[in-house]
N, C-alpha and C positions, 0 to 999 in steps of 0.2 A: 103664357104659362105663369102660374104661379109663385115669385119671386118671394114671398114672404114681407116686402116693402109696407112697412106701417106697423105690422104686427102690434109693434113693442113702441110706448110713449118714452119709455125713459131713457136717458143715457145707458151705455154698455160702458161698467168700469172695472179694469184689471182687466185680469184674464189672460193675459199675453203670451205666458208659457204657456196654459192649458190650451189654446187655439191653435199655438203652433204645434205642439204636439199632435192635438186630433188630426189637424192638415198633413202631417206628415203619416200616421197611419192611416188615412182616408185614399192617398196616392199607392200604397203597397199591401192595402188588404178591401177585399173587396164586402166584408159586410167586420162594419165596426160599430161597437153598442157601447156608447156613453152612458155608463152607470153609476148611480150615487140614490140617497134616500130625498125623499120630497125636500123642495124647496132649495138643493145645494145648486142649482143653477144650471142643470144639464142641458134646457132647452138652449137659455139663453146662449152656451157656450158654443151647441153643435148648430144654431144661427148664425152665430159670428165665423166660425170654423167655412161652414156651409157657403158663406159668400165669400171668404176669402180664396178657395179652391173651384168657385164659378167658374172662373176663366177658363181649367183645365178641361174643362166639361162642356157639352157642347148643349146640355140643359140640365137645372137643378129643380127637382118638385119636393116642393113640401106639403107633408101632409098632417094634419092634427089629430090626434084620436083618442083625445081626451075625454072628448063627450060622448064619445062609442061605445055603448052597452052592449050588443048583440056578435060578439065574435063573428060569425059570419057574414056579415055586412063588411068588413074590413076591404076585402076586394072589391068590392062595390064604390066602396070609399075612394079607394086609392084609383080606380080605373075611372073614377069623376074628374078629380085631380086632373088627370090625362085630355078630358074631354071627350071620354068613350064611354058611348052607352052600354049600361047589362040589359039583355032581355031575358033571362034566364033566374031562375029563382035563386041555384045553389050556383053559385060562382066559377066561371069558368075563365085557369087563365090565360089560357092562349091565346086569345084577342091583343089582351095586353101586353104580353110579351110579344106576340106578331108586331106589334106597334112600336115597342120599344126597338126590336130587332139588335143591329149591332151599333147602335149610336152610344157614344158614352154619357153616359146619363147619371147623376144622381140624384138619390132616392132619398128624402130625410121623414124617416118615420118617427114623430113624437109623441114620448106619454107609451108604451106598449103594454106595460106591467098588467094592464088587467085585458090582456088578449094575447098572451104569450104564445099560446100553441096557434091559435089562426095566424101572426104574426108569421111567426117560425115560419110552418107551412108557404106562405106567400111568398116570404123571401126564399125557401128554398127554392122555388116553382121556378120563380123570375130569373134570380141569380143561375141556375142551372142550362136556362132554355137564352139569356143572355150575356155575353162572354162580355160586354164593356158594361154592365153597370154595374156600379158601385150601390151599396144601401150604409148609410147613417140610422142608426137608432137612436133612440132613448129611451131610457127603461130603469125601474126599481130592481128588474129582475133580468137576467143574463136570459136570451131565444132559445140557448141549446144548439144550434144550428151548426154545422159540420163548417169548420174554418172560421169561426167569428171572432176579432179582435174585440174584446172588452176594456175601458180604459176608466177608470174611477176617476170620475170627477170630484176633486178635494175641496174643503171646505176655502174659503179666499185665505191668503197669507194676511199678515195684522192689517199693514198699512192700507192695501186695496179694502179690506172691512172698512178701516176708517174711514176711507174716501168714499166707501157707497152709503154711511151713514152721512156722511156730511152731504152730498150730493143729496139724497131722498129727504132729509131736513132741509134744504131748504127749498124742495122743487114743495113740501107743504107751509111752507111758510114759515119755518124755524129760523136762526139766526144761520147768516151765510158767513159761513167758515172759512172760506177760501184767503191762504193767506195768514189763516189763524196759528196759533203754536197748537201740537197736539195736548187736547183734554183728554190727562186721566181717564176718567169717567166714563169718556166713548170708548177707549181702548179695555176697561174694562167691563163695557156691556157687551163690547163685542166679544169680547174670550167668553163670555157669562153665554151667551146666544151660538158659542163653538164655529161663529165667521160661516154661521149658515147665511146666504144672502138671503132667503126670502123672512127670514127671525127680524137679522140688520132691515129691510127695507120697510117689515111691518110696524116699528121699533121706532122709525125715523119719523112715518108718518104721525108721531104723537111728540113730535119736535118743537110743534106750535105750541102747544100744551104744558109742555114741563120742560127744566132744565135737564140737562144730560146726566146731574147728580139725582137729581129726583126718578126720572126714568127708571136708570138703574136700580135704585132701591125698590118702587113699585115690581118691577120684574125680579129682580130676586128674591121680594115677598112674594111671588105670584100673584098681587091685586092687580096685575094689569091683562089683561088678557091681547093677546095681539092677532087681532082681526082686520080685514081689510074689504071693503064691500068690491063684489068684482062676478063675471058670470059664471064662472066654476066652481061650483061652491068647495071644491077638494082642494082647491088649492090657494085659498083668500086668509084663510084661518092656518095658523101652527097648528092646532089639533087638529083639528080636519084631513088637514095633511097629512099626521103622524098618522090618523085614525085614516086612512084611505089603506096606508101599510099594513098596518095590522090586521084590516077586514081580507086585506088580499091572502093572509098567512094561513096554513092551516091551522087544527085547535092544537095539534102538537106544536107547534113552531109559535104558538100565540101563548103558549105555559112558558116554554124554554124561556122569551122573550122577557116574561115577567118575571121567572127566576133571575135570569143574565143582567136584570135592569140593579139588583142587590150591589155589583160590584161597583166597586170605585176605582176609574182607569182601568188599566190593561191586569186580563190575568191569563193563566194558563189555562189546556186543554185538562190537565189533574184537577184543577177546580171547578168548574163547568163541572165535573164528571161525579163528583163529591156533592155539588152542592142537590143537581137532579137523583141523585141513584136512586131515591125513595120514590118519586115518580115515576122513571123510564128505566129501561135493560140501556146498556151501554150504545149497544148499535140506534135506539133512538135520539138518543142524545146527539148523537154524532150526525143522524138523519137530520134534525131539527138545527143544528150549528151550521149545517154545509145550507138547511132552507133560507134560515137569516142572514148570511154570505149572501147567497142568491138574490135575494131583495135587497140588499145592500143597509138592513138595518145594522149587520154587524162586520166590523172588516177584522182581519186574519193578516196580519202582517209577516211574516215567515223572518224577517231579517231582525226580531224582536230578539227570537232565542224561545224562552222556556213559555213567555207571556205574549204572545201573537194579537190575543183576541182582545178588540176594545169596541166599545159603544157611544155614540156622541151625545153627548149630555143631554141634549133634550128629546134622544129616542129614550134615554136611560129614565130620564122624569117621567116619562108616557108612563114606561110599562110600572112604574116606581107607583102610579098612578092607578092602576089594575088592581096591583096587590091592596094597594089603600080600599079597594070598592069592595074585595072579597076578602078584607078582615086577613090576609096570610103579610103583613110585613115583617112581622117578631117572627115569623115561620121561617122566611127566607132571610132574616137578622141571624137568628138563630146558627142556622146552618152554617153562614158565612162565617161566623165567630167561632164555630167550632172548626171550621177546615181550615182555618189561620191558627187557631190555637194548637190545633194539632201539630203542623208543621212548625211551631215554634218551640212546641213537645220535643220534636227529631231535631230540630237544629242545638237544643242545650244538649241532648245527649250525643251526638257526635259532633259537637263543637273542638274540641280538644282534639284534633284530627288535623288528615291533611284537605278534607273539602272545605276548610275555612272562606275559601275564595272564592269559591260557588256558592258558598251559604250565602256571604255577603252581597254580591250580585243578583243574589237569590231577590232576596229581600229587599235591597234598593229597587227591581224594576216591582215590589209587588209593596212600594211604601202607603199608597193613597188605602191599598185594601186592609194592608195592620192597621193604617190609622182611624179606620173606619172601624174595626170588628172589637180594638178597645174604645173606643169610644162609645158604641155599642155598649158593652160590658160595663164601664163606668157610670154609667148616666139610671143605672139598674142596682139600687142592693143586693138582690138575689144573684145579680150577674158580676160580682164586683170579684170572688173570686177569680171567674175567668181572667179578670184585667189586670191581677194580681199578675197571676202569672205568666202573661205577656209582657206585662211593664218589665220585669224583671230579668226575666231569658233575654229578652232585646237591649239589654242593657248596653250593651259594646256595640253592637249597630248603631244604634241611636247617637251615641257619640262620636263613630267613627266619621260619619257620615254629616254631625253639625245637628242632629236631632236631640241635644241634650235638655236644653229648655221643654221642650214638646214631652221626654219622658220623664221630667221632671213632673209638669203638671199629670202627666197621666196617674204616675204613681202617687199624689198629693189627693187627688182627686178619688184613688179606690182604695185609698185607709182611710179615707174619712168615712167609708162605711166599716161598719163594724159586723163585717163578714169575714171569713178565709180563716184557716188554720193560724195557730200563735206563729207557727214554721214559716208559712203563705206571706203573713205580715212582716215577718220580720226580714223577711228576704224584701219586701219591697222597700222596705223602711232603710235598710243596708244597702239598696243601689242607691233611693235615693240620695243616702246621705252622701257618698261618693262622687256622684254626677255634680250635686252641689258642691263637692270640694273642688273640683276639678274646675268648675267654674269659675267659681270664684264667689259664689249666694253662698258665702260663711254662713249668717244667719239662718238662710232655710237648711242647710247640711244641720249646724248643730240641731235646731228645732225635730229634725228626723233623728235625729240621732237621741236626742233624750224621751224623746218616746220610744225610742228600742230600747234605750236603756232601762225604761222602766216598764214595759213587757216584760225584758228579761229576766228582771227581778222576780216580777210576777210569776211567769212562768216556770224559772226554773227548768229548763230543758237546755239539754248540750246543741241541739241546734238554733237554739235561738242565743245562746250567749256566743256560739261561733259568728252570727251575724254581729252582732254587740261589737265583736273584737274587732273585726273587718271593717264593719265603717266609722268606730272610732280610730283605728290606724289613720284611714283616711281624712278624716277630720282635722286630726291631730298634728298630719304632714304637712296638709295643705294649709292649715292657722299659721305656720311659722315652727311648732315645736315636733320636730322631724327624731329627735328623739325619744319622746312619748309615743310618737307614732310605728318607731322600729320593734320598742319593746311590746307593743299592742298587736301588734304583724306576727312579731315569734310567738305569741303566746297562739292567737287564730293558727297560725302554722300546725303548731303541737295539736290544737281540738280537731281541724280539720283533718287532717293526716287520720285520725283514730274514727274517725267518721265515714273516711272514703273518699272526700267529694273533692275529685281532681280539678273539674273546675275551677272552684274557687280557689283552691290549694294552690295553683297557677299564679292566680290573677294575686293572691296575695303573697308569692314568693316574689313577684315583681314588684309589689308593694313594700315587700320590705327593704330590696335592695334600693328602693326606690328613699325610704325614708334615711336608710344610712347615707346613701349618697348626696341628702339632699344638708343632713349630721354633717358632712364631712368627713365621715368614716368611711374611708374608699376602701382598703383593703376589708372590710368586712361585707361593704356595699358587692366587690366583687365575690364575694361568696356568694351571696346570697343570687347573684347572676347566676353563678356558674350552676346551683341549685335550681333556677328556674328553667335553664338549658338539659339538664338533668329530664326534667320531665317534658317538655315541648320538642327535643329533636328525636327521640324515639315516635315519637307519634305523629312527626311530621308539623306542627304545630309552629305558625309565623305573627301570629297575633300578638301575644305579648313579647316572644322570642324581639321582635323588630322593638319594640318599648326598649325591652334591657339593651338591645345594643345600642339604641339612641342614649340614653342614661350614662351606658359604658363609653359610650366616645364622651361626653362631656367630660367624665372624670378624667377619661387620657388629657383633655385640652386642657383641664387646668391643673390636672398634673406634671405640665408641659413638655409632653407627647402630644402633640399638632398630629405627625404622620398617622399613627396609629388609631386619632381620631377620627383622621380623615376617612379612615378603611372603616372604622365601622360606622358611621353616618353614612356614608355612600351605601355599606351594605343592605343598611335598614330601609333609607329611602330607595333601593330597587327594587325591593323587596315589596316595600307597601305603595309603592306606584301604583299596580294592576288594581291592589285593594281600594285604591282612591282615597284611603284611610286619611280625611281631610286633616283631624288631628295629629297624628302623626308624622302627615308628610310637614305640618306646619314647625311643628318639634325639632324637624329633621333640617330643613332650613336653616331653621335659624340658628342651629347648632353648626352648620358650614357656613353661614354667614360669621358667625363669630371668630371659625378657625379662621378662615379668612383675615379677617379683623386683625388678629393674632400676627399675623405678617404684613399689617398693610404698608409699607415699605418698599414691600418687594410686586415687584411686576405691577397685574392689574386686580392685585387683591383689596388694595381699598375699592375697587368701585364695584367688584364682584361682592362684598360684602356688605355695602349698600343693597346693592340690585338681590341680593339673596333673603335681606333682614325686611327690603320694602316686602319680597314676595308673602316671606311668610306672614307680613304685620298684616295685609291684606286678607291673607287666610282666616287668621285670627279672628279676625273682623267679622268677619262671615261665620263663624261659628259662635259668635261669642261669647268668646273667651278674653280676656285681656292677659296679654304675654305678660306683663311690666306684672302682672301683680304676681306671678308664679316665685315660690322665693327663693328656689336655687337660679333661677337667669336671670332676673331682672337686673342684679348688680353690672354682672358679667355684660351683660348686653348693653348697657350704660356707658363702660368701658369701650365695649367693640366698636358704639356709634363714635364716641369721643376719636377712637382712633383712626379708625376710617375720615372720619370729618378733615382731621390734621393730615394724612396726606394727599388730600385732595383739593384741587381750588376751591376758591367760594364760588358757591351754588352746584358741583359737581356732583356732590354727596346727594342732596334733593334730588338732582334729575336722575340718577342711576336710582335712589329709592324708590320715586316716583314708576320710572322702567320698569322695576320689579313688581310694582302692586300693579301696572297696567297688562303686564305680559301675560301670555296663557299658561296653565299649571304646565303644560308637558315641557314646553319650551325653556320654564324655568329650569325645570326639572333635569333636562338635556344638559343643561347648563353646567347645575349644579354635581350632575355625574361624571363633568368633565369630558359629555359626548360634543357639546357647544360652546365654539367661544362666546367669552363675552360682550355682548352686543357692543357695539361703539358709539360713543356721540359725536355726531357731527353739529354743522353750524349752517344759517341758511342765509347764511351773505349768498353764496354759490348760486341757491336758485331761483330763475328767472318769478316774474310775477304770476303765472300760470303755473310754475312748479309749484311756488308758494303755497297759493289757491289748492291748489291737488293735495299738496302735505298736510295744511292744514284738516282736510276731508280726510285725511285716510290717519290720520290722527284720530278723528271723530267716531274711527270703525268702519267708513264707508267699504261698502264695496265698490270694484272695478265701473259694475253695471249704474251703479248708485251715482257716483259719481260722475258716467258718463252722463246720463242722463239728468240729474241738475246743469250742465256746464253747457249740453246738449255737445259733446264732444262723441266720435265710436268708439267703440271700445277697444279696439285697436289702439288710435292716437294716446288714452287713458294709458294704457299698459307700457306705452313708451315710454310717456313722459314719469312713469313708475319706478320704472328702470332708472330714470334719472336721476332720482329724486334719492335712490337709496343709494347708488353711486357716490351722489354730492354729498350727500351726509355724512358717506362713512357707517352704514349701517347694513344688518345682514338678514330683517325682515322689517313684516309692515308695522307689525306690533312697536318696533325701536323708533319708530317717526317721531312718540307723542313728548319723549323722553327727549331724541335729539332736539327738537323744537321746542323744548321748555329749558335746555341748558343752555340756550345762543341767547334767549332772551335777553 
C-alpha cells in the first residue's frame, strides 16, 4: 500500500502543535479537512499528522489530486490507490467500499479544492457504507459534507519561520546558520512573507544569491519574483499559487476579493458592507465573504469583536494586484477613506459621551486602516481635506494610545497643502501644536502655532482665533509659562462657550485647570476641575474627567494631603485601565510612585515607589514622551527618587526600578491599586545550579515549554523546579525573577 515514503526531499520543521492537534481530531472525527490558502503547508502537516496516527490504523492510503482535472475520474483515482480495477465508465462505488468493508482505514485526500463536489460525494458514499474509516483532506475549500471537522492550518509561529529559512538556505547553498544568533533580516522577511512556508521556502532558495538584508529589500520592492522549477506548475510560483485561488473563485467572490484586498489588517462586517454596496445588494456581499471563508482566502475570527475579518498580506497584494490591471485602485482608495472618514465624523460627534470606551477600542483594533485611508488623503492635494479632518478628530486616540509622533506628521504633512477651509486648517494646526506641546517638539508646536496665528490674523473668524487660543494655551503651558497659558485657556473658554463646541470647551477647561495647576494656583486650578466635571459627569464622559483627577491628586500631594491623593490617582488609573489610555496610565503612576515617595520611611513604600516610577519611566519611553521635561513633575520626581534612594540599600532602588519597567502593565497596575503586594526580592545564594540556569531563562521571558526544551528537561520537572525558584527568592510571579536576580548581584 501506499505509504507516502519519499514524497518529500526536505526536512519537516515545526509543526508540533498543529500535528498534534490534527492527530487528536483524526481519532474522534471521522472526515477532518485541513484548510488554509495555497502554500500555508496543509499537505505537509496532514503527512506528518497521517503517519503519526498509522499505528492506530490498520492501513493509511494516500492519495494526490492535484494534477486531477476531470472530477469524475476521482473514484477512479482513489480506487487505483487501492489496487482495484474500474471497468465501468461512470464510477461505481461499491466495489470499493466492498474492499474497504470494516477495517480501519485511513484515507488522506490531498489538494481537493478544485473537485469539491466529486470529492464530497466520494466521501459521503465511503464514509456511510464504512463504519471504521476515517478521511483526512486537504483543501482551499471546506467539502460541505454532513459531520466534517475543518481545522485551519495557521501560518508557522516566528521562530519555526526562521528555522525553515535557515534550513532551505542552506539545503541551496546559502550560509549554514545553525548555531547562528538570530538575524533581523530573516525575521523580518519572514513577517514580510506572513510565515507562509511555501513564500519562506521560495525565498530561501535565493539564499545563494543575496544576503538576508538584500533579499528582503528585493522582495519588498517586488524585484524579486519567487519562483521554484518543480512539476506542478500551481504550486512552484507564489502567484501561481495565489492565481490557482482566484481562478477557483467565482466572478462575484473574485470582485469582493479585489475590493477586500483595499484594507489594511482586520476590519469589520460594517466596512466590507460600505465599501461594496455600489457593486452588490447586501445579501451578495455576504454571499461572496462566506465564498472567501470557504476557500480560505479570508479568515473571520469571531473572538476579534467588531473587526473578525482579516486577509494575509500576500492574498491582499494579489488582489491589490487586480485592481492595478483594471485601473479601479483610487476607486477602492476612495471608498476606504471615506468609510473611515465617516466613522471618525460619529466618533467627534458623540465623543463627549458615555461610548468613549468603545470608541477607543473602536479605533485601536481598526489602527492599520485610519493609517492607511489618511495616508491616502495626504499624499493627494485634492484629498488633503479629507486628512484634515481625520488628523484632527483622532487627536486624543492618537495620543492615548502613543500615536502622537504618527499624528503629528500626518497633520504636518496635510497643511502643507493648501487646501481645506481656514476653520479645516486651523483645527489641524491647533492639535498639532498641542500634540507637540505634550511632547515635548517645542520647536515644531510653536512652528504650528504661528502659522495659526497668522491665518488668524488673516482670517479674521471666531473659529479660527478660538483654535489660536487653544493651542497657544498649550504651547504656553508646556514652554514653562503656565501662566500665559491659563490666561489663554479662559479667554478660548469665553469664544468657545458662545460657539457651542463642547468638545473643545472640555478639553480646554482641563487645560486650564491644567495651566493653574501647573502656576501653582491650586485653589483656582480646582475650579477650574470642578467646571470641567460640570460638563463631563452629566454626559457620562471619562476621558478628560480621568486627566483632572490625575492633576487633582498631584495638587492634594503637594498640598500635603498624601491620602486624598491617593483616592484620586487610584480613581483615575481604574478608570483608564480598560482604556489602556497608555498616557495617562503613565501620568497615573508616576503620581503614586511619588506619593509613595512621600512616605518612603514607612513600610515598603520606598521600593513601591521605585517599582511604580521604573513602571511609568518605561511607559514613557514607549510613547515618547520624556517625563523629566514636563514642568510641574519633573522637580517633584527628582525628590521622590532622592527619597526613595535614601531609604533603601544600595542597589535596592535600581533593582525595584528595574522590576517596574520589566513587569507587565496589569500587574503593575494591580499593584499600584493596592489589589497586589509588592513583589519582593529575593537573593540566589539559595538556588541550586540548575535553579540558577532555570531563573536565569525565565528572567529572559522564557516559557515553561522554552525552557524545557533547551535544557531537554519535561515540562513537568520545569514547573517544579519553578516552584522553587520563586519560593527561594521570595517572589510572587515570573515577571519578579529578573528584578530578584539583578538585586543579589
Amino acid at each position: 500500500m501506499d505509504s507516502g515514503d519519499g514524497r518529500f526531499l526536505t526536512s519537516f520543521v515545526g509543526r508540533s502543535a498543529e500535528v498534534a492537534e490534527l492527530c487528536r481530531v483524526i481519532g474522534s472525527h471521522r472526515l477532518v479537512t485541513a484548510l488554509g490558502p495555497g502554500g500555508i503547508g496543509k499537505t505537509r502537516v496532514a503527512y506528518a499528522a497521517a503517519d503519526a496516527v498509522a499505528a492506530d490504523f490498520d492501513e493509511t492510503v494516500r492519495v494526490e489530486l492535484a494534477e486531477l482535472a476531470d472530477p469524475a475520474l476521482i473514484g477512479h483515482v482513489v480506487a487505483g490507490k487501492f489496487g482495484l480495477p474500474t471497468t465501468t465508465e461512470v464510477f461505481d462505488a461499491g466495489p470499493l467500499a466492498g474492499l474497504i468493508g470494516d477495517r480501519a482505514l485511513l484515507l488522506l485526500l490531498d489538494n481537493c479544492e478544485h473537485l469539491i463536489s466529486a470529492a464530497a460525494g466520494l466521501v459521503m458514499q465511503l464514509t456511510a457504507a464504512c463504519s471504521n474509516l476515517h478521511v483526512l483532506a486537504t483543501s482551499r475549500e471546506v467539502l460541505g459534507v454532513p459531520g466534517e471537522f475543518t481545522y485551519l492550518v495557521p501560518p508557522l509561529v516566528a521562530d519555526e519561520a526562521q528555522a525553515l529559512f535557515a534550513d532551505r538556505a542552506a539545503c541551496s547553498g546559502g550560509k549554514d546558520r545553525a548555531g547562528a544568533a538570530p538575524d533581523p533580516s530573516i525575521r523580518e522577511l519572514c513577517l514580510l512573507l506572513d510565515h507562509i512556508p511555501l513564500a519562506i521556502e521560495l525565498s530561501a532558495s535565493h539564499a545563494n544569491e543575496f544576503s538576508p538584508t538584500i533579499l528582503l529589500g528585493l522582495i519588498r520592492s517586488r524585484m524579486l519574483k519567487l519562483e521554484a522549477r518543480g512539476s506542478i506548475a500551481r504550486s512552484t510560483s507564489l502567484d501561481s499559487c495565489i492565481d490557482w485561488s482566484y481562478q477557483l473563485c467565482s466572478p462575484l467572490e473574485q470582485r469582493v476579493w479585489t475590493g477586500l484586498a483595499v484594507f489594511a489588517g482586520a476590519f469589520s462586517l460594517e466596512a466590507a458592507l460600505n465599501l461594496l454596496k455600489d457593486d452588490f445588494a447586501e445579501p451578495e456581499v455576504l454571499q461572496g465573504l462566506a465564498g472567501l471563508i470557504n476557500k480560505s482566502v479570508l479568515s473571520c475570527d469571531p473572538g476579534e469583536g467588531r473587526t473578525p475579518y482579516r486577509m494575509l498580506e500576500v492574498l491582499r497584494q494579489f488582489g491589490t494586484d487586480r485592481a492595478l490591471e483594471s485601473d479601479e485602485v483610487d476607486l477602492w482608495r476612495v471608498r476606504h477613506r471615506d468609510h473611515y472618514l465617516a466613522l471618525a465624523l460619529e466618533f467627534e460627534e458623540s465623543w463627549i459621551g458615555g461610548r468613549q470606551l468603545e470608541w477607543m477600542m473602536r479605533f485601536k483594533a481598526e489602527h492599520a486602516n485610519i493609517r492607511a485611508a489618511i495616508e491616502f488623503s495626504v499624499q493627494r492635494p485634492d484629498e488633503a481635506p479629507q486628512a484634515l479632518k481625520m488628523a484632527r478628530i483622532l487627536q486624543l486616540y492618537f495620543l492615548a494610545y502613543g500615536s502622537g509622533g504618527e499624528a503629528l506628521r500626518w497633520i504636518q504633512l496635510a497643511v502643507s497643502h493648501s487646501t481645506g477651509t481656514n476653520a479645516e486648517r486651523a483645527f489641524a494646526l491647533c492639535v498639532g501644536s498641542f500634540i507637540g506641546s505634550v511632547m515635548q517638539q517645542l520647536d515644531t508646536a510653536n512652528g504650528l502655532y504661528e502659522e495659526l496665528s497668522r491665518l488668524a490674523d488673516e482670517a479674521q473668524e471666531d473659529w479660527v482665533e478660538s483654535y489660536r487660543l487653544y493651542a497657544g494655551s498649550a504651547v504656553a503651558t508646556f514652554s514653562g509659562d503656565a501662566d500665559r497659558g491659563a490666561e489663554l485657556a479662559a479667554q478660548g473658554i469665553e469664544l468657545f462657550t458662545r460657539l457651542g463646541d463642547v468638545n473643545s470647551l472640555v478639553h480646554l477647561q482641563f487645560l486650564l485647570g491644567l495651566s493653574l495647576s501647573f502656576a501653582g494656583r491650586r485653589d483656582e486650578a480646582s475650579a477650574a476641575y470642578r467646571a470641567c466635571f460640570a460638563l463631563t459627569d452629566p454626559r457620562g464622559e471619562d476621558f478628560f474627567r480621568t486627566y483632572a483627577l490625575w492633576s487633582m491628586g498631584l495638587d492634594e500631594l503637594f498640598a500635603g494631603r498624601p491620602e486624598q491623593a491617593l483616592a484620586l490617582e487610584r480613581e483615575a488609573l481604574g478608570i483608564k485601565q480598560p482604556f489602556n489610555d497608555q498616557l495617562c496610565i503613565a501620568l497615573t503612576l508616576e503620581a503614586l510612585g511619588l506619593i509613595a515617595a512621600r512616605s518612603a520611611i514607612v513600610g515598603d513604600n520606598a521600593g513601591r515607589a521605585a517599582f511604580l516610577l521604573g513602571s511609568s519611566d518605561r511607559i514613557f519611553s514607549d510613547i515618547g514622551i520624556h517625563s523629566e521635561a514636563v514642568p510641574y513633575t519633573s522637580q517633584w520626581r527628582q525628590e521622590g527618587v532622592q527619597a526613595a534612594r535614601a531609604a533603601l540599600t544600595p542597589g535596592q532602588f535600581d533593582a525595584f526600578f528595574r522590576l517596574g519597567r520589566a513587569a507587565a502593565q496589569n500587574d503593575t497596575i494591580a499593584v499600584a491599586l493596592g489589589e497586589d503586594p509588592l513583589p519582593l526580592l529575593g537573593g540566589i545564594a539559595a538556588l541550586s545550579p540548575r535553579e540558577a540556569e532555570i531563573a536565569a531563562l525565565m528572567a529572559a521571558s522564557a516559557t515553561n515549554r522554552e525552557i524545557a526544551d533547551q535544557l531537554f528537561l519535561s515540562v513537568r520537572t520545569v514547573e517544579s523546579h519553578v516552584e522553587r525558584i520563586l519560593r527561594k527568592l521570595e517572589v510572587t510571579s515570573r515577571w519578579a525573577v529578573a528584578g530578584a536576580l539583578d538585586s543579589s548581584r
